[in-house]
C-alpha positions as a printed NumPy array, in Angstrom:
array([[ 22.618,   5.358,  -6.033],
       [ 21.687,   6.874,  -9.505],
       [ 19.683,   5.963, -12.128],
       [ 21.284,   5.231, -15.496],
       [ 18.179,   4.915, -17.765],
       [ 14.366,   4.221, -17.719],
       [ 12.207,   2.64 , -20.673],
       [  8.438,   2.807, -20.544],
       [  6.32 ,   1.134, -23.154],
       [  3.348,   1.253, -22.806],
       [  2.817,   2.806, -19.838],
       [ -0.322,   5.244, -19.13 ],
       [  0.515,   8.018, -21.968],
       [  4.154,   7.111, -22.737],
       [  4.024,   4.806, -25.908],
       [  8.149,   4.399, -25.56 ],
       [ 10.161,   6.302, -24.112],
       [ 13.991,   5.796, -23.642],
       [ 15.884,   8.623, -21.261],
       [ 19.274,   8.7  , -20.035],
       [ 19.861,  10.412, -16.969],
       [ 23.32 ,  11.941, -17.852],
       [ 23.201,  14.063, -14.546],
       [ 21.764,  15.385, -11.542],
       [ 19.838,  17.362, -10.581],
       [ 17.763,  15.764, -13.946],
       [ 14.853,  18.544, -14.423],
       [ 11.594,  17.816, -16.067],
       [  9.517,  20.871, -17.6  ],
       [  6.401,  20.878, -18.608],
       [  2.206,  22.328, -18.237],
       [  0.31 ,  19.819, -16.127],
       [ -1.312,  16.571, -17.632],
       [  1.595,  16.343, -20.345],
       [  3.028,  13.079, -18.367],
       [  5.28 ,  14.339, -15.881],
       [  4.246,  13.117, -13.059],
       [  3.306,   9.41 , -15.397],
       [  7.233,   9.042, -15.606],
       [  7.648,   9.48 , -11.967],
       [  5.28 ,   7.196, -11.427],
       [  6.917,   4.309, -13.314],
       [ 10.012,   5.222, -11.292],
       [  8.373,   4.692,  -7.977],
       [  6.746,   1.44 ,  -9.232],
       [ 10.168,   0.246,  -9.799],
       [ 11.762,   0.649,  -6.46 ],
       [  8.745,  -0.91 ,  -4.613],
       [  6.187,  -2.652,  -6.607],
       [  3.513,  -0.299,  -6.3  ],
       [  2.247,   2.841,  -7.605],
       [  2.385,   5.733,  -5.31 ],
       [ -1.449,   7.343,  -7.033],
       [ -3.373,   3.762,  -7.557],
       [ -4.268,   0.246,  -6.326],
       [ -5.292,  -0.709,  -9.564],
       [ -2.519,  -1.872, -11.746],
       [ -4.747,  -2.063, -14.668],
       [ -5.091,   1.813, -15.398],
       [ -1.275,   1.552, -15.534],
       [ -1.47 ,   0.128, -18.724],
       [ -1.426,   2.35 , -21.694],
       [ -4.97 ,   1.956, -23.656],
       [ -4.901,  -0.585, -26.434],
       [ -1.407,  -2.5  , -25.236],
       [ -1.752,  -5.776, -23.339],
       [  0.667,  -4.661, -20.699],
       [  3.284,  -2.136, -19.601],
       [  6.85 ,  -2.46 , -19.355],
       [  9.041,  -0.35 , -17.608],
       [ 13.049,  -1.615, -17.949],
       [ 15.841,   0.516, -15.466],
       [ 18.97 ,   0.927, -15.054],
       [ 20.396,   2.261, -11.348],
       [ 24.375,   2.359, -10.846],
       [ 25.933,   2.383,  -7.021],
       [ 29.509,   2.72 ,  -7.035],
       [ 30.329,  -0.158,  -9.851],
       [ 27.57 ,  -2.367,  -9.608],
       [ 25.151,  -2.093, -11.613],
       [ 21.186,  -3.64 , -11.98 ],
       [ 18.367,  -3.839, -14.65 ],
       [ 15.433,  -3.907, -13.752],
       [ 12.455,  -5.222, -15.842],
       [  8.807,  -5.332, -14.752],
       [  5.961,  -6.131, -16.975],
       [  2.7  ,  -4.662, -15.617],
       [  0.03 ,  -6.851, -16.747],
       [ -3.744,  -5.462, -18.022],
       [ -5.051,  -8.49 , -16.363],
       [ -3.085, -11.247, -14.22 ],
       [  0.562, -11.683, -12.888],
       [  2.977,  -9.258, -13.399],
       [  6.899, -10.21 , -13.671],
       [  9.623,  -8.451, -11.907],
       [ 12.905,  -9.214, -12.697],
       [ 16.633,  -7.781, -12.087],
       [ 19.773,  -8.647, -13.82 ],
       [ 17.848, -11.467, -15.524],
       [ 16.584, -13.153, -12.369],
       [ 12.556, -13.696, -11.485],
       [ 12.331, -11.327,  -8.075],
       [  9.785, -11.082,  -5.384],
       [  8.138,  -7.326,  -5.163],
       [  9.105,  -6.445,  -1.587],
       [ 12.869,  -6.885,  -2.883],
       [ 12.601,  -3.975,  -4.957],
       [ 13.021,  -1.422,  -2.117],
       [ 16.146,  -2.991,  -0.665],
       [ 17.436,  -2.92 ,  -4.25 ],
       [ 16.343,   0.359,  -5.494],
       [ 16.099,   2.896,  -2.506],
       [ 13.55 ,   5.979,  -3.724],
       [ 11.865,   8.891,  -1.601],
       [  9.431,  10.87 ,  -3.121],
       [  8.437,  13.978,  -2.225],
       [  4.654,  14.855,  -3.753],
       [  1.844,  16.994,  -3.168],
       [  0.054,  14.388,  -1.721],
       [  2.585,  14.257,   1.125],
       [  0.538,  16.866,   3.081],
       [ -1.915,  13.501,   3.329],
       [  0.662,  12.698,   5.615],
       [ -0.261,  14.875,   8.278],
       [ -3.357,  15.927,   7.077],
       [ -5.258,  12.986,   6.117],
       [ -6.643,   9.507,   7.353],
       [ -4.321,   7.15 ,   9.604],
       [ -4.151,   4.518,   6.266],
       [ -1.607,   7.115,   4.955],
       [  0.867,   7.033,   7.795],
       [  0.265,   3.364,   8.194],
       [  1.612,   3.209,   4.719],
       [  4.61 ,   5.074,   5.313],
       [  5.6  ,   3.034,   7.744],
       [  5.125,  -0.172,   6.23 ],
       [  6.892,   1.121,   3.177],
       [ 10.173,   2.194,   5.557],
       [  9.945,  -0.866,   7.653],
       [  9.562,  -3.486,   5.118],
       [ 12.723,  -1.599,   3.404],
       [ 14.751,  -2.234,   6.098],
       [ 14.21 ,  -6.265,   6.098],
       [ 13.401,  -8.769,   3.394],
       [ 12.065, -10.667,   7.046],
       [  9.777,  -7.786,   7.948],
       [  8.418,  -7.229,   4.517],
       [  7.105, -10.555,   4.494],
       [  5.446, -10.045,   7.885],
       [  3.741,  -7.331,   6.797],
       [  2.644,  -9.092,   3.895],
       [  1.6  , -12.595,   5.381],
       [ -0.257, -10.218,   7.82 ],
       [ -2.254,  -8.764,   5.542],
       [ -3.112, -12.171,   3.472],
       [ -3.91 , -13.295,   7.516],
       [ -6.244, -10.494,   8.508],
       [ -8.156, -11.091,   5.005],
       [ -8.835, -14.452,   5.763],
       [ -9.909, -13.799,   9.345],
       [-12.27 , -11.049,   8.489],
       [-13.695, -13.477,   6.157],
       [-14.468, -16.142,   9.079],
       [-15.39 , -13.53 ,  11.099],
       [-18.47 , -12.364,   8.712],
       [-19.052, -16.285,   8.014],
       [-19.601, -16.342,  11.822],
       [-21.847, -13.575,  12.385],
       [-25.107, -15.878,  11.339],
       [-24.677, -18.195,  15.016],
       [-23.401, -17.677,  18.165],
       [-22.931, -21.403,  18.289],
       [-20.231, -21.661,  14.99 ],
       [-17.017, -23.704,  15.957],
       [-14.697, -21.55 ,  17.028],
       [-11.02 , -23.337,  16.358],
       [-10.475, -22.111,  13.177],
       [-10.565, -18.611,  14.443],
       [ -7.787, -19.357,  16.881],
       [ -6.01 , -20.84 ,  14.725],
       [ -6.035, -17.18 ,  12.9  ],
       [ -5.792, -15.244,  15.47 ],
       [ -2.629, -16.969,  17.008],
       [ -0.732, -16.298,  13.471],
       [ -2.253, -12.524,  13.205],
       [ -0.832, -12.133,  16.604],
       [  2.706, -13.879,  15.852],
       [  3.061, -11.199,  13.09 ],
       [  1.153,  -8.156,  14.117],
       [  4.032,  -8.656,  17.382],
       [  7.12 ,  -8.22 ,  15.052],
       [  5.292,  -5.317,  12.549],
       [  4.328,  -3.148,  15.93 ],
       [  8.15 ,  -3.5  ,  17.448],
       [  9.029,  -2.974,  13.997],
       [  7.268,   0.591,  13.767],
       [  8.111,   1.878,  17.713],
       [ 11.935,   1.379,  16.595],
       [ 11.409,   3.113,  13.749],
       [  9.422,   6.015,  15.191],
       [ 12.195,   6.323,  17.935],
       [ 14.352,   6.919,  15.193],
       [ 12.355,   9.366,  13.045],
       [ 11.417,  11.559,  16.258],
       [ 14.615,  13.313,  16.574],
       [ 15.685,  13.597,  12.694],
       [ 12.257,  14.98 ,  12.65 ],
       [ 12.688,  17.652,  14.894],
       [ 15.691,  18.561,  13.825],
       [ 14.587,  18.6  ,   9.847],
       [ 11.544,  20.717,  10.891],
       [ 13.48 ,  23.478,  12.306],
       [ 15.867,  24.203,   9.757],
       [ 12.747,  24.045,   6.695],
       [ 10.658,  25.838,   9.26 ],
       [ 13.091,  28.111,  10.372],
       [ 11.472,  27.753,  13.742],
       [ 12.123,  26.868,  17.304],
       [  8.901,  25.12 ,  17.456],
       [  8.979,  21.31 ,  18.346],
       [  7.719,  18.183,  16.548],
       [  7.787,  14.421,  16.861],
       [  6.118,  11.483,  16.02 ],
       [  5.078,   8.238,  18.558],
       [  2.625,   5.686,  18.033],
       [ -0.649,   5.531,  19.072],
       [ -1.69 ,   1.599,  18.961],
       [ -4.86 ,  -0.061,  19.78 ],
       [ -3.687,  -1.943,  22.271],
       [ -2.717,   0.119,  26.095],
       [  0.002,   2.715,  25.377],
       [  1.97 ,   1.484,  28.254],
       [  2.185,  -2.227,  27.007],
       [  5.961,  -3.057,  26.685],
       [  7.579,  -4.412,  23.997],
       [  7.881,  -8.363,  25.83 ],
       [  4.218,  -7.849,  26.354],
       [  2.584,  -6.735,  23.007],
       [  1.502, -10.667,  22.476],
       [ -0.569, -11.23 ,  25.575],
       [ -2.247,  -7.756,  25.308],
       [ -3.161,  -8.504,  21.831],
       [ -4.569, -11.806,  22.897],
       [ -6.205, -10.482,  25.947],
       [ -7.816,  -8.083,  23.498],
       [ -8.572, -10.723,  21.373],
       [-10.55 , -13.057,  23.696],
       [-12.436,  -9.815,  25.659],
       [-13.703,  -8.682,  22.469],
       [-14.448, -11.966,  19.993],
       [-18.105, -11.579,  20.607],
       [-17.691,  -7.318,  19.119],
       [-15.051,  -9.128,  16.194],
       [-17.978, -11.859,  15.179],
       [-20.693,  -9.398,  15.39 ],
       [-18.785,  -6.616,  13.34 ],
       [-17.618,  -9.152,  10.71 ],
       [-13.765,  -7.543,  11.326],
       [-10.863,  -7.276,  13.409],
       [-10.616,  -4.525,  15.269],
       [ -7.143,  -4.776,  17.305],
       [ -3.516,  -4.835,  15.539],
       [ -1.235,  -2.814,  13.525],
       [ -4.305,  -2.205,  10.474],
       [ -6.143,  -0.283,  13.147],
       [ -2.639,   2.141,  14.89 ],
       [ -1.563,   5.106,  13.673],
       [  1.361,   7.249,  13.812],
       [  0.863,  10.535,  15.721],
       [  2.732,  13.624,  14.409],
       [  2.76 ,  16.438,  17.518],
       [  3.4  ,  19.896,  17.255],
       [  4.341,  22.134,  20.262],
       [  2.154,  18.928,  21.846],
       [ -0.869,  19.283,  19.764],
       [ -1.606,  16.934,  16.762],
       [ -0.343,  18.285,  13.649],
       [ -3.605,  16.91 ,  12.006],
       [ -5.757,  19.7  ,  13.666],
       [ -3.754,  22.187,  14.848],
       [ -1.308,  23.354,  12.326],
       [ -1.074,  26.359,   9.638],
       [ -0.933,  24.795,   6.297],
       [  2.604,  26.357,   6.526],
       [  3.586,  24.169,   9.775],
       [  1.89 ,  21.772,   7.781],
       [  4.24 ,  21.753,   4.981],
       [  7.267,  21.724,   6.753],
       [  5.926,  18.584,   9.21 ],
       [  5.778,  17.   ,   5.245],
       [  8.674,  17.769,   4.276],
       [ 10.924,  17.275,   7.31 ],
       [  9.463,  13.877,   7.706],
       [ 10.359,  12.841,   3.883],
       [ 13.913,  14.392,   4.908],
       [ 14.172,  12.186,   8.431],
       [ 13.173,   8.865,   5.563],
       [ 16.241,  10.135,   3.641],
       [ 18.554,  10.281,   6.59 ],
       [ 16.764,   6.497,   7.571],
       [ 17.17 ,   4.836,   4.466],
       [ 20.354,   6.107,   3.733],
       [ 21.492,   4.803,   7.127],
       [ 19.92 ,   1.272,   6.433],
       [ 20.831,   1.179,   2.617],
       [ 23.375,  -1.069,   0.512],
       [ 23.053,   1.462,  -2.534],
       [ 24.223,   4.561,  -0.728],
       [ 22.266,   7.311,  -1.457],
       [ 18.245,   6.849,  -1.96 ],
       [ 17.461,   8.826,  -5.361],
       [ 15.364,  11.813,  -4.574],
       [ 12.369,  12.3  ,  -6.654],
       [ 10.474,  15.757,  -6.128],
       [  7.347,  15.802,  -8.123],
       [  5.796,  19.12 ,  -8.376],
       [  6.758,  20.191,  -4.804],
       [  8.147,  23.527,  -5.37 ],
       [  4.488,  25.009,  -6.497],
       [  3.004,  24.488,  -2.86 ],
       [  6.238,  25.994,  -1.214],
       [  7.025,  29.775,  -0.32 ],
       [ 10.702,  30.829,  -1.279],
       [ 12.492,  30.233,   1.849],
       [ 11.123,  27.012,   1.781],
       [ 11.989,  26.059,  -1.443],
       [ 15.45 ,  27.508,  -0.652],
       [ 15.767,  25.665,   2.651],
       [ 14.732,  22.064,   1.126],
       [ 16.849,  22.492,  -2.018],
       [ 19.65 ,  22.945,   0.824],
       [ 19.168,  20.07 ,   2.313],
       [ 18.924,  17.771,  -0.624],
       [ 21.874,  19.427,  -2.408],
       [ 23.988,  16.561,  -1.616],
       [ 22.158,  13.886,  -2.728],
       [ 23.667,  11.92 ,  -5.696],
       [ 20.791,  11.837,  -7.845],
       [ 17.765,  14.205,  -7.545],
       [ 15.023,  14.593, -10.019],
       [ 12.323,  17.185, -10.02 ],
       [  9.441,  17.611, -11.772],
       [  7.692,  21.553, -12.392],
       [  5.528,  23.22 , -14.74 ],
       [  7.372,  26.223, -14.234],
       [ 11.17 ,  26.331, -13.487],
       [ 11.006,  29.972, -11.8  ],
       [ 10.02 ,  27.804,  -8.695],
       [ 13.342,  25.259,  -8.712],
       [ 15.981,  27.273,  -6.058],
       [ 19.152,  27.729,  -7.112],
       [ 20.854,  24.757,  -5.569],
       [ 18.909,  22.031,  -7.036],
       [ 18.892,  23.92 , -11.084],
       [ 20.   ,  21.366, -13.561],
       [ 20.321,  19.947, -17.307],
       [ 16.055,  20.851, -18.143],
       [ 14.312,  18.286, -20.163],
       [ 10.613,  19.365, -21.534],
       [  7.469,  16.987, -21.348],
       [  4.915,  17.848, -23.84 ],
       [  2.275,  14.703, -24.746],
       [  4.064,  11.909, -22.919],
       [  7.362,  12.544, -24.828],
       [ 10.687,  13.883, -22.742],
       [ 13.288,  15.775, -24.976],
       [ 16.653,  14.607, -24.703]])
């Protein structure tokens, strides 16, 4: 897939901006805080809904305009979609493609984008919520079905952690209601967790094998799941240990106000030479666990995808890399049939990824 054109009006510092992307790799040059990374931004929101730096659609919206609007064109063999979203300051916002309303967690299915970002070392580095997100984001691209789950599951565990702090006051509150949630948060969190041990059976290897080329190293890495309920509950068997759970520990769940069991609560280990990444890795090692894991969701969503290719955003990347492995991931996206990059200085683009430069100065791109 490749991206024909993006509008943004409106849209944090971009007042309008038209680009055509007339080829790839599509460069974008420019110091820091000029609105590179802005224009990414938009381009991420696109292909799933969300922004990739905020919760808060509101800050998306340029000061003084009532709402942002970011209108796309993407191109896969000879079909061809536009995309319109309107990001509102306040209420609703409107998605639509080739003229038709559209529901958010479409947009990935649609519009296939990886993005590789600073903030990726978060991804080994940081808190369990960031891995949790990543694989959300890859399983709900994989299936309009499971993208719902994941998002009636999370409109379920709100509304159970509500009743839960509403029953905190008496030990004697009727209880049915709670059930009644719990059987549903169990129905879904059961299809999100088989969901995400398929998936990390299928990253493990493309991991590994991604890691040692970037790294240039024989040292081993792979992911697996580490869930809240017993690690050696089979798949036929994840419903009954979450209820088990459920029923041992309701008097912990009332007194805590929350729900402590379920996919919200597992994370996704990353192991080095059988450590943990998190804690025992160079920021080197690091890096390359990053990277080869945003190369392993390449290879997966390319696999799954009806667009071909994902298009490859790189956002500042090459800054935090040493040559070889700058050199070693421009290899192994050299093939991809649309790349953009973003850099403040293009000394730090390798050789295989140099294209037609466009400069960003004050949330305007050159042509």
């Amino acid at each position: 897939m490749k991206i024909i054109s993006a509008e943004l009006i409106g849209w944090r510092n971009y007042e309008h901006q038209l680009f055509d992307f007339a080829s790839s790799p599509t460069v974008l040059i420019g110091p820091n805080g000029q609105g590179k990374t802005n224009f990414v931004e938009a381009l991420v929101y696109s292909a799933s809904g969300h922004s990739h730096r905020t919760a808060s659609d509101a800050i998306l919206v340029k000061s003084g305009a009532s709402e942002a609007i970011i209108r796309m064109t993407v191109q896969h063999d000879t079909r061809r979609l536009a995309v319109d979203l309107r990001v509102a300051g306040s209420g609703a916002n409107t998605i639509r493609v080739n003229g038709a309303v559209t529901k958010r967690r479409e947009l990935a299915r649609l519009l296939p984008l990886v993005l590789f970002a600073p903030e990726d070392m978060e991804l080994v580095r940081g808190e369990p919520e960031r891995r949790r997100m990543f694989l959300n984001d890859l399983v709900a691209e994989s299936s309009p079905a499971l993208a719902g789950d994941i998002a009636d599951y999370e409109r379920v565990l709100r509304q159970r952690n509500t009743l839960l702090k509403s029953l905190r006051p008496t030990s004697a509150a009727p209880l049915g209601t709670l059930h009644t949630w719990t059987d549903s948060l169990i129905s879904l969190a059961t299809r999100i967790m088989v969901a995400r041990r398929r998936l990390v059976e299928d990253l493990s290897p493309r991991l590994s094998t991604h890691y040692q080329a970037i790294a240039s190293s024989s040292d081993f890495v792979s992911v697996a799941m580490s869930e809240s309920i017993p690690g050696n509950t089979a798949e036929p068997d994840i419903a009954d240990a979450l209820r088990t759970l459920f029923h041992v520990k309701q008097r912990d769940e009332i007194d805590r106000g929350s729900t402590l069991f379920g996919p919200h609560r597992d994370d996704m280990l990353i192991v080095l030479n059988d450590l943990p990444a998190r804690t025992h890795s160079s920021q080197g090692e690091a890096w390359s666990c990053a990277l080869a894991l945003r190369l392993a969701q390449v290879d997966i969503v390319r696999h799954g995808s009806i667009a071909g290719d994902p298009v490859v955003v790189l956002d500042d990347v090459f800054s935090e890399l040493d040559a070889n492995r700058r050199n070693r991931l421009g290899q192994h996206l050299s093939g991809i049939e649309h790349v953009i990059i973003t850099a403040a200085d293009a000394a730090t683009i390798p050789s295989s990824l140099v294209g037609r430069q466009h400069t960003v100065i004050g949330g305007r791109i050159d042509a």
